[in-house]
N, C-alpha and C positions, 0 to 999 in steps of 0.2 A: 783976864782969865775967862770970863762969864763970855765973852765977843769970841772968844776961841774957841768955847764949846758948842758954842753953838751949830756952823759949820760940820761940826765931829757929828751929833745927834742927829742933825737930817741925813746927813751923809750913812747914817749905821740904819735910820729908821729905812730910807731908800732902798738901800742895799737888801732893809730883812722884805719888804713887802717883792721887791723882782724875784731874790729866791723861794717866797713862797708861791708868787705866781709859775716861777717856773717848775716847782716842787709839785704843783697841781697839775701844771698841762702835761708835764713829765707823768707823774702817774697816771693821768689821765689817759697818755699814750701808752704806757704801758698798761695799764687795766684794758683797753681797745685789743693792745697786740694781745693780752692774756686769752680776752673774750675769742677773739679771732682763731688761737693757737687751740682751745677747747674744744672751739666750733668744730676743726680738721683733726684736732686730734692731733697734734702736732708731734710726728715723732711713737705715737703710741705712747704717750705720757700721759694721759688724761682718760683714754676710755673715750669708746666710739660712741656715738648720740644716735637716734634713730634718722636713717635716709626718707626721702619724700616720700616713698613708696609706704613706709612706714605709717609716716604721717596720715596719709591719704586713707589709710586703711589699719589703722591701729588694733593691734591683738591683745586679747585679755581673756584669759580661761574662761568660755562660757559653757554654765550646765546642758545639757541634753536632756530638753524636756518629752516626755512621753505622752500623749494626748488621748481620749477616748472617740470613741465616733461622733460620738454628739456634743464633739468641742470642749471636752472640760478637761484640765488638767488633772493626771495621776500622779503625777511622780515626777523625777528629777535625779539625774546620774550625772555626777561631778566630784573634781576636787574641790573647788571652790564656788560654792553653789551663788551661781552668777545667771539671772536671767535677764537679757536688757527691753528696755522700754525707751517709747518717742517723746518729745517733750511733751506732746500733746496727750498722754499718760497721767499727767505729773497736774498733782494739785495743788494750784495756785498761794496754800496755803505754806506747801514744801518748800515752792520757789520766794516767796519773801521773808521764809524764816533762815533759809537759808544764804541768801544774800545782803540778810541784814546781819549775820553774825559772821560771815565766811568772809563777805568781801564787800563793803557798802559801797564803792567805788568799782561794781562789776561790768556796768556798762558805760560808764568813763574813759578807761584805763586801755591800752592795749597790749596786756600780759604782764607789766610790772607799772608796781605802783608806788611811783616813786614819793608819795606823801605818808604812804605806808614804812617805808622803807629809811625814812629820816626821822618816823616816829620810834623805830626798832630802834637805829642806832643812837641816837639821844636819850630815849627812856633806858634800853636794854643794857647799852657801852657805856654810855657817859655817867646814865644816876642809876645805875645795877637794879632798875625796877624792870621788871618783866612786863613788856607790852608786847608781846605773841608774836607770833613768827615775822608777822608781813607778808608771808605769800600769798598772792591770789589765786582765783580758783583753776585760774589756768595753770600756773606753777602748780597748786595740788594736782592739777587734771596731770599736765607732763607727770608729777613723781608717780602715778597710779598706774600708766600706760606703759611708760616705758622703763619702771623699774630702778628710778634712778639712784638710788642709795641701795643700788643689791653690789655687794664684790663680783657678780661677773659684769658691772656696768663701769668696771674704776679700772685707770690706767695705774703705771709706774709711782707716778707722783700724789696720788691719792693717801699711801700709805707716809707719807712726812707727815709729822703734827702738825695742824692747823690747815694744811689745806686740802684737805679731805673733802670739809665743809665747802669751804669757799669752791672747791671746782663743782660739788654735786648743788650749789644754789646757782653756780653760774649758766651749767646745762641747764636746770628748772629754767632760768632768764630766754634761755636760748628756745629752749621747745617751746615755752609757753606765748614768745612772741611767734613762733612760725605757726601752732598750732590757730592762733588768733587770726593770721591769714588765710588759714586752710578753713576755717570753719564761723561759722557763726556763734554769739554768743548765748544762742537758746541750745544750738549743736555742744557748745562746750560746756554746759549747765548740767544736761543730758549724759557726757559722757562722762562727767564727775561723777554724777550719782551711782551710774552703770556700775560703776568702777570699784569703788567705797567698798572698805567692810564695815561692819555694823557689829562685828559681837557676834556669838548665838550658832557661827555656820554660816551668817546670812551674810553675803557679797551681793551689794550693788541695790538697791531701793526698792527692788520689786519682791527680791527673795526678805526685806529686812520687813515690808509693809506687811507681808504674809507670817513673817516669823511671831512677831510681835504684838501687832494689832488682826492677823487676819484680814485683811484689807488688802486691795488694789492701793496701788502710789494716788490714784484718780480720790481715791476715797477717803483718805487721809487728814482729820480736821486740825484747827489750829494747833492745841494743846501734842495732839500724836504727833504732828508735823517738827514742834518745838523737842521732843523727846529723842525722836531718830537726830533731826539734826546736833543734840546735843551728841550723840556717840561721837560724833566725828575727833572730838578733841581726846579721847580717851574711851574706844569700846567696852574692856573692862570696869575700868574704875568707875565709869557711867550708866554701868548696865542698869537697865529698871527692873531685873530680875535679879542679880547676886548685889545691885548695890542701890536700891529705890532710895536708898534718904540723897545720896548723891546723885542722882540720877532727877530728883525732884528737884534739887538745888539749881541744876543745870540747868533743866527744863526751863525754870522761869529765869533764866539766866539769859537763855534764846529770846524770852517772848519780853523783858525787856529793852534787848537792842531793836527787837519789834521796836517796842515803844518807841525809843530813842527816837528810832528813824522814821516814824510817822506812820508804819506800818501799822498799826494797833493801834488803839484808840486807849483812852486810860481808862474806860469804864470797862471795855473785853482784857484789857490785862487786867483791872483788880478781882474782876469773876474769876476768869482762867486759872489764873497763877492762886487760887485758893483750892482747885480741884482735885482731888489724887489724879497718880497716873494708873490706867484700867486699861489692862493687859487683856490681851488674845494671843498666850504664848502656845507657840506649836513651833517645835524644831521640825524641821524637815529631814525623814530620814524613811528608809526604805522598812521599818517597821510601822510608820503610820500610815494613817491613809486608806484609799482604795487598792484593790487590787496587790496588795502586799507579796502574796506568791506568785502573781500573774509578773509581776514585774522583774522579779529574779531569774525569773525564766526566762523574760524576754532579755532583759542582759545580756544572759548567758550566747542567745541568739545575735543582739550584735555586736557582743564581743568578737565573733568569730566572723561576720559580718567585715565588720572593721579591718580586719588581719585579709579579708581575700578582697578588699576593694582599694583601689588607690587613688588618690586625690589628682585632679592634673599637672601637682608639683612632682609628680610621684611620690608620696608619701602615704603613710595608710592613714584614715580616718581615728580619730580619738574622739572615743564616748566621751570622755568625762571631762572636756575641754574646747571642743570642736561647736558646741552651740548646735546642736542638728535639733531638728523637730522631726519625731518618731511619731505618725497617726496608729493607732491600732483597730481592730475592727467592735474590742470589747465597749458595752454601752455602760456609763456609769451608772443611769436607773435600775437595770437590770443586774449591774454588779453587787448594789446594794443590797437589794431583794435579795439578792442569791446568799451577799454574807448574812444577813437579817435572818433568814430563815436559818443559816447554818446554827447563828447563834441562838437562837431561839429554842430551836430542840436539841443544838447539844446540851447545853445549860441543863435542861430538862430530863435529856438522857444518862448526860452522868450522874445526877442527882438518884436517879434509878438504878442504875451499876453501884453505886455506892450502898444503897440501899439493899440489894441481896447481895452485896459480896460483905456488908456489917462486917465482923472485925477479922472474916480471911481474908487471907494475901489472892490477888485475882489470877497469878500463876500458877496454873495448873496442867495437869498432864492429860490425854485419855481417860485415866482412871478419874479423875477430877482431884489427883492429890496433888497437892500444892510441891512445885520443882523448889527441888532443896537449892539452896546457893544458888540461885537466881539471878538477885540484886549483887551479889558478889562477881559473879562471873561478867554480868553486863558491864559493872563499872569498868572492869577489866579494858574492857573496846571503849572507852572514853580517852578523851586527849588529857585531860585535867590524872589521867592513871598514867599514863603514857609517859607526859613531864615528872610524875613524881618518881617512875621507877629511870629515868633518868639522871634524876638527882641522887636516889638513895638506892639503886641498884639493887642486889636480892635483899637489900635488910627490911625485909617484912615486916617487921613490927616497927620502924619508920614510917612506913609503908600507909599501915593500918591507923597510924596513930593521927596522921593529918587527914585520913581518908573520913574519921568518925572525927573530927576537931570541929567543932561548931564553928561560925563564922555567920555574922551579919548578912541578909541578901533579901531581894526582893522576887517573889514568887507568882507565878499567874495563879489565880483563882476565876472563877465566874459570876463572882461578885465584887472583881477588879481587883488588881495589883494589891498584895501584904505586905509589910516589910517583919520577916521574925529572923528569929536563929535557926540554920540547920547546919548540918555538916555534909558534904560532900551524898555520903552513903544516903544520909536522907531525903535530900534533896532526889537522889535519884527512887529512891521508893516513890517521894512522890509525885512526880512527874510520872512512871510508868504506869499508876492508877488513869491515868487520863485518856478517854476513849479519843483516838483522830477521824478528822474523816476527808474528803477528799468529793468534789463538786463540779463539775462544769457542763456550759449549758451552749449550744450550737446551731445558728441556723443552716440546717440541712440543704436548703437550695444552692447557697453562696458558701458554706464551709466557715463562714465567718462565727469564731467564735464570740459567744454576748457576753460570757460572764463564766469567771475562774476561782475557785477558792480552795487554796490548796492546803489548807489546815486550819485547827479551829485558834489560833493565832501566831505570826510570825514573829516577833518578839521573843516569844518563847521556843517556839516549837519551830524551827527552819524547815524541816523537810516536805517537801513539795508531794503531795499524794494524789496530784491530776495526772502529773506525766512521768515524774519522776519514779515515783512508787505503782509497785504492782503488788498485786495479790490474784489468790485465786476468784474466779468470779461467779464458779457454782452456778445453779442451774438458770444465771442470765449469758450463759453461754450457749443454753438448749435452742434458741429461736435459729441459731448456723448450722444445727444437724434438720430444723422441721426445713429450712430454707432451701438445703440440698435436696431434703424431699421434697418438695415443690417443683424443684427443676430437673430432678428426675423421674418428674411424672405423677406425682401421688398428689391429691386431692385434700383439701385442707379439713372434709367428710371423710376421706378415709378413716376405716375403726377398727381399731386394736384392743383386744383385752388385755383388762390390767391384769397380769399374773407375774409368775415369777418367770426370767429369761438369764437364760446363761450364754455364756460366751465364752468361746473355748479361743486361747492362745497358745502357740506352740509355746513349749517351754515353761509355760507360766500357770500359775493356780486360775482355773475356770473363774469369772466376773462375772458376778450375778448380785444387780445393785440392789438394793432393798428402798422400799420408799420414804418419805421423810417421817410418814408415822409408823413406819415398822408393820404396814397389815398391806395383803393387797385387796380388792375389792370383787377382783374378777369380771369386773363389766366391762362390758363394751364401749369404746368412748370414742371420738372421730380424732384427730392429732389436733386440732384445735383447741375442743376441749381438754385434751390431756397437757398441751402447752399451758392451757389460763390456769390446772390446778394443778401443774409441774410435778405430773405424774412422772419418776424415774423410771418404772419399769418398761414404758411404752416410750419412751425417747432410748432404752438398751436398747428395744428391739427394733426399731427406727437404724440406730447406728449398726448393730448387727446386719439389716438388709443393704443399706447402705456401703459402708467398710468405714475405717477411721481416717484413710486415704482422701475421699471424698469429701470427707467434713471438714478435714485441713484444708485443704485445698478452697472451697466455700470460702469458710471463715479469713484465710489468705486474700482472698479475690474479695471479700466483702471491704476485707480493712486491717485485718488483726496483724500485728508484724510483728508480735511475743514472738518466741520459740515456742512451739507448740509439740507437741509429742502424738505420734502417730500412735495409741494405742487408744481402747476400746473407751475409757474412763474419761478421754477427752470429751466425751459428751456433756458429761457433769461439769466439767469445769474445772480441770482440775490444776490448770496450768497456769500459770501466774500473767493476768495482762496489767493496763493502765485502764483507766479513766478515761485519757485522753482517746485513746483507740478505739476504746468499746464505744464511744458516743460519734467516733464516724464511721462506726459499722452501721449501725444501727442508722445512723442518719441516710445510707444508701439503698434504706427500705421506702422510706418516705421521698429522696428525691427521684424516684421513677426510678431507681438500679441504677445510676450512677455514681459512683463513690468520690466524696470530695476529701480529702485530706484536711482537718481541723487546719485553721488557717487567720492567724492570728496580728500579724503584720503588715499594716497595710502598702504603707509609704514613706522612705525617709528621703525629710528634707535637708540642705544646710541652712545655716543661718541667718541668709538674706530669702529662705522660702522659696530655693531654686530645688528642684524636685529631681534628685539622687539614682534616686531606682523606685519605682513601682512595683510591686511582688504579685503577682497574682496567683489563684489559689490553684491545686492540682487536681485533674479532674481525669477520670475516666471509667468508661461502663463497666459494672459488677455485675448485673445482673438485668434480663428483663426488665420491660416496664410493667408488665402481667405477674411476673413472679416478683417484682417487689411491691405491685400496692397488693398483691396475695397476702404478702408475709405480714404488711400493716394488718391485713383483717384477720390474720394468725394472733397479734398481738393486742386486737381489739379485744380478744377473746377475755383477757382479763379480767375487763372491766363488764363484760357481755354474757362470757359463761358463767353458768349456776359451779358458785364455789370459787369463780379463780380468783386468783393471789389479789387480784387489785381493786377487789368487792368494799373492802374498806376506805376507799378514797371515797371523800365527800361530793356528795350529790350537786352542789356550786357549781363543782369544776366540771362535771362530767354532764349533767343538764344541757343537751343544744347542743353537745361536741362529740367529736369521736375521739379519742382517747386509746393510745397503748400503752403495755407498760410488761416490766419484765421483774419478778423479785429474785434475787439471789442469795442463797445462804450455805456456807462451807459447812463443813464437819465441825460439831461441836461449837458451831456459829461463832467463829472465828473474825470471819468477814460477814459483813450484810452489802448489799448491795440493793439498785435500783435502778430499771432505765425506763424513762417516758419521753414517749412521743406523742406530739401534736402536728397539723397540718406546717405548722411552719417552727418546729423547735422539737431537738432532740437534748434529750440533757439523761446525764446520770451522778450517781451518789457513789459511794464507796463509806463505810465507818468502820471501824476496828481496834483494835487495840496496836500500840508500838510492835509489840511482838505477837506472834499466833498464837502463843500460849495464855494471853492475856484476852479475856474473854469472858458473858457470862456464863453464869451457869447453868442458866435454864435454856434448852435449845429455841423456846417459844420466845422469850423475852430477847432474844438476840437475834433473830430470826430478821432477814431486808425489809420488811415488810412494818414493824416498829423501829429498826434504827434507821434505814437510811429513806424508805419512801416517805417518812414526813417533811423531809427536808427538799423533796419536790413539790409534795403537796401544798406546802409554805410557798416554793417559791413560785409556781404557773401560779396561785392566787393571784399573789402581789401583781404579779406581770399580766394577770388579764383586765386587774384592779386599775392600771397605767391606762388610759385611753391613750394618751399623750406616745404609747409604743406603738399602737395600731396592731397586737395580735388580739385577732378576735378565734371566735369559737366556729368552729365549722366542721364537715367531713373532710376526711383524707381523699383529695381530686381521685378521679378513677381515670383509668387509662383511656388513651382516645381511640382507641378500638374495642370492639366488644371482648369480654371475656370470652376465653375458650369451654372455661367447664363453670359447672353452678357449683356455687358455695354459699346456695342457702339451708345450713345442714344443720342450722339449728335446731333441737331435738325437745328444747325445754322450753315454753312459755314462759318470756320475761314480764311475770310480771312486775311492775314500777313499786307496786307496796312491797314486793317480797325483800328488799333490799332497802327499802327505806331505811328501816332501823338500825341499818350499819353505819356506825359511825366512825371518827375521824381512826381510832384505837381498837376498832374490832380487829378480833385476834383470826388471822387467815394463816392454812399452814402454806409455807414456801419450800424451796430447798436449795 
């Protein structure tokens, strides 16, 4: 029996080891035909993989970052705030934390690592203990690029159980070894990071070193380096913001496999891995930052941009994906200064609004009585009314009940962010207490705008009050009727008595303005001096000799593109302009009468730095070079003539320069206004209240001259304070031919002490 079996046993052992070998090369062959059949797509059963072309140039949404002139990043317009970087970016401390946790075998391997891969299925299949994926960084790199576990990357056969997986690891196999030929492995290190999300909004290494640490990828020490690298295995669950104790766990999780692998020495891990993790969190969003208004604006510009340009695919340009680099002409030194000063004296201004309007409501009528139903009627034009009478249709007392419902929220103040209860209704009370204002600053030669601030915070407050918002602009409209007179003929000596003047309109009740203090003086005064102390009744009869024809027409040609109204009271101001407009009118006094169009755009690039369009700014002559350095010495007047509006500005600024400036103030000082010119910067102010109702009460205290010229006075400091800008103090150039008439008509002896004593808050009437 024993001699018979034996024979049987080799013969069964035989037989099992041929059909296992043949069991192998069999699968073998069929795993080759599988791989092969994935590769083509076989059928459209698998889902197509990316072509060379692909490879060669792989696409991944990048942000569209916005730049200032003097190279510093503003901002970023994206879905996936993705901005990339060279490996030569990247700190060394990134690259060994990262390849000792991601892939210790990264520069071994050529895209699959097959000692990786037999540790997965032994540990992961055989003894159900979890040893991690196995893929390397090229496999991650393929899954990031081209999307490989999205349903529109899967064929027919993806949707059967179980090989869903197996075909989206077998394309990872497949890209990650071509991507390994296409590219280097500093190239493929690089494009993982690009790539990555992080948590927070932050896609790709550059947006996550900023999000998190504030940092450059360059700048990034061991411990930072070990923190980011840990998100990779879990953004969330990792986060050093919603989840530090895991987050710390991890960390030294990274700076272990350090160790492991030689990277680390064991005396910088037992320091390191003892230290918290110390944040520099900042989400990136278009409420932080510089230039907050300036930026929505410019959106808005290449939004529309983008729709009338087309790529050489023909396709149109995408902001928020396309990776462009936008320069601007705004400086970020001078942006600061400009929001610094805003902040500076609104903080201080509404502290004073608050202070005389004590416990009345600041809506008021003419009579100065508070407008009944107000806050009701406003809420009305809100969307949060809008949706409710949606839901609950006329049942008003729905209506009202959610409207007054208190609720949790977080409130601007000017000593930073609250979090209380309000309800709807109160919230809108108190938000409409809040004086706005509205800022930008322009060199006149080049039209390039320096610096934009379009509210006193965009967080809270969206509306834009440089270009978007108009108001009336009161008597800094008066320099477009002295300007007409200048060019037709009159003398910046000419002299008119202040009295009273009418103006008769067909049809309409006689106009006959009255001046800001209600008296006339009856003197004699030359229009210069009656400019610097914004006498109304000698700018009526200026427009009376003139026509209201002529001063539109001026102000047109200077720059103004409001709708304007052809009637006698245009002089005062009564029309509603921008910010932005009134500071390149005014700037086509200073650049010799030629008018540039405020010009804010400089150049967009794509995102390999190939240069799209170049904008250049729009220009053409307004006026004389005679009659516009005339109108600078019309506006010197302020600072020159006894009395005018801009006697109050600090002797600092005004010492060694020549200096113009224009104050403006509406009915019931509604609006305050401010425009100054220097030999190389025109800038204006706008302040006010949400509504025109909303305002002080005393005409003095509301008056351009306290709300909005301090927020120039703030800013030329800072910016003469900048050596590092190069604006210095000097005369406004004179024209390169002699003048035609004299305009030494000065009639008062300046003396230097008589105005000393006027300080930053001396009180000057405007109007």
């Amino acid at each position: 029996m024993s001699k018979a079996t034996k024979p049987t046993t080799s013969t069964w052992a035989g037989k099992t080891i041929k059909y296992l070998w043949m069991a192998f090369f069999g699968g073998l062959i069929l795993f080759i035909l599988f791989v092969w059949m994935v590769s083509i797509n076989f059928l459209g059963l698998f889902g197509a993989l990316p072509d060379f072309k692909a490879l060669e140039n792989p696409e991944s949404e990048l942000a569209s970052e916005l730049y200032s002139a003097d190279g510093v990043l503003l901002g970023t317009y994206f879905r996936e705030n993705r901005s990339p970087v060279n490996f030569e970016d990247l700190s060394p401390n990134l690259v060994s934390a990262l390849i000792a946790t991601e892939d210790v075998r990264f520069e071994e391997h050529s895209g699959i690592d097959m000692m990786a891969m037999l540790r997965v299925f032994v540990k992961s299949i055989l003894l159900g203990q979890d040893a991690g994926g196995g893929s390397t960084l090229s496999q991650q790199t393929a899954k990031n690029l081209f999307k490989t576990r999205t349903d529109a990357s899967q064929g027919i056969l993806s949707s059967v159980p179980g090989l869903r997986m197996l075909i989206i690891k077998t394309k990872e196999w497949i890209v990650a070894t071509q991507l390994e030929r296409a590219y280097t492995k500093n190239e493929i290190l690089t494009l993982y990071l690009n790539t990555s999300e992080f948590g927070s909004n932050a896609y790709g290494i550059k947006t996550a070193a900023a999000t998190f640490f504030n940092k450059t990828p360059a700048e990034l020490n061991i411990q930072e380096s070990a923190v980011l690298v840990g998100l990779f295995k879990a953004p969330t669950y990792y986060s050093p913001v919603f989840n530090p104790d895991n987050s710390l766990r991890r960390r030294n999780t990274v700076l272990g496999q350090m160790l492991k692998n030689d990277l680390l020495s064991q005396e910088e891990f037992d320091s390191i891995s003892k230290l918290p993790i110390e944040l520099d969190y900042r989400v990136q969003n278009q409420n932080q930052g510089l230039a907050t208004y300036f930026r929505e604006i410019v959106k808005a510009d290449l939004l529309k941009w983008a729709k009338e340009n087309l790529k050489s695919d023909g396709t149109s340009y995408d902001l928020f994906g396309d990776g462009l680099k936008i320069y601007v002409t705004l400086d970020s030194r001078m942006q600061r200064y400009a929001e610094e000063a805003v902040r500076e004296h609104m903080s201080e201004l509404q502290k004073a609004f608050y202070k005389e309007m004590g416990n009345r409501e600041p809506w008021i009528d003419e009579s100065f009585r508070v407008i009944p139903n107000f806050i009701e009627d406003a809420v009305k034009r809100t969307e949060a009314y809008r949706l409710l009478k949606v839901r609950y249709g006329d049942n008003t007392d729905s209506i009202n009940f959610k409207l007054n419902e208190k609720k949790k929220m977080r409130v601007f103040s000017w000593d930073g962010e609250r979090d209380t209860l309000m309800s709807t209704m109160d919230s809108m009370r108190y938000y409409k207490k809040f004086l706005r204002t509205g800022f930008m600053s322009m060199d006149p030669h080049t039209g390039h705008v320096k610096a934009w601030v379009g509210g006193i915070d965009h967080k809270f407050f969206k509306f834009d009050h440089v270009k978007q918002g108009k108001r009336q602009p009161g008597s800094t409209f008066k320099p477009f009727v002295y300007a007409a007179a200048i060019e037709n003929g009159y003398s910046p000596c000419y002299s008119v008595i202040d009295q009273p003047v009418e103006v008769y309109i067909p049809g309409q009740p006689t106009w006959s303005p009255s001046n800001a203090d209600g008296k006339f003086s009856y003197e004699k005064m030359t229009i210069r001096r009656a400019m610097a102390k914004s006498v109304n009744s000698i700018t009526a009869y200026m427009m009376k000799k003139l026509s209201p024809k002529i001063v539109l027409e001026t102000a047109r040609r200077l720059g103004v593109t409001s709708d304007l109204q052809e009637v006698p009271s245009l002089a005062l101001g009564v029309n509603d302009v921008s910010v932005f407009e009134m500071v390149g009118a005014f700037g086509t006094f200073v650049n010799k009468g030629e008018h540039t169009t405020p010009y804010y755009i400089d150049r967009i690039e794509d995102k390999n730095g190939n240069v799209i369009q170049q904008f250049t700014p729009r220009k053409r002559p307004a006026m004389s070079e005679e009659h516009a350095y005339l109108m600078t010495y019309m506006l010197r007047g302020g600072f020159e003539e006894e009395d005018g509006t801009s006697q109050g500005v600090p002797r600092t600024l005004r010492d060694g320069n020549e200096l113009g400036g224009k104050t403006g103030t509406t009915q019931n000082a509604s609006d305050g206004w401010y425009m100054g010119i220097s030999k190389d910067l025109v800038s204006g102010a706008w302040v006010g209240g949400d509504d025109r109702a909303i305002h002080f009460r005393s005409w003095t205290a509301g008056q351009g001259g306290r709300t909005a010229r301090p927020i120039w006075v703030k800013y030329m400091t800072k910016v003469y304070a900048d050596q590092s800008l190069g604006y210095t103090k000097g005369p406004f150039p004179r024209p390169d031919r002699p003048l035609s008439i004299e305009i030494n008509c000065d009639r008062y002896e300046q003396d230097s002490q008589r105005f000393a004593d006027f300080d930053y808050d001396a009180k000057k009437n405007d109007f």
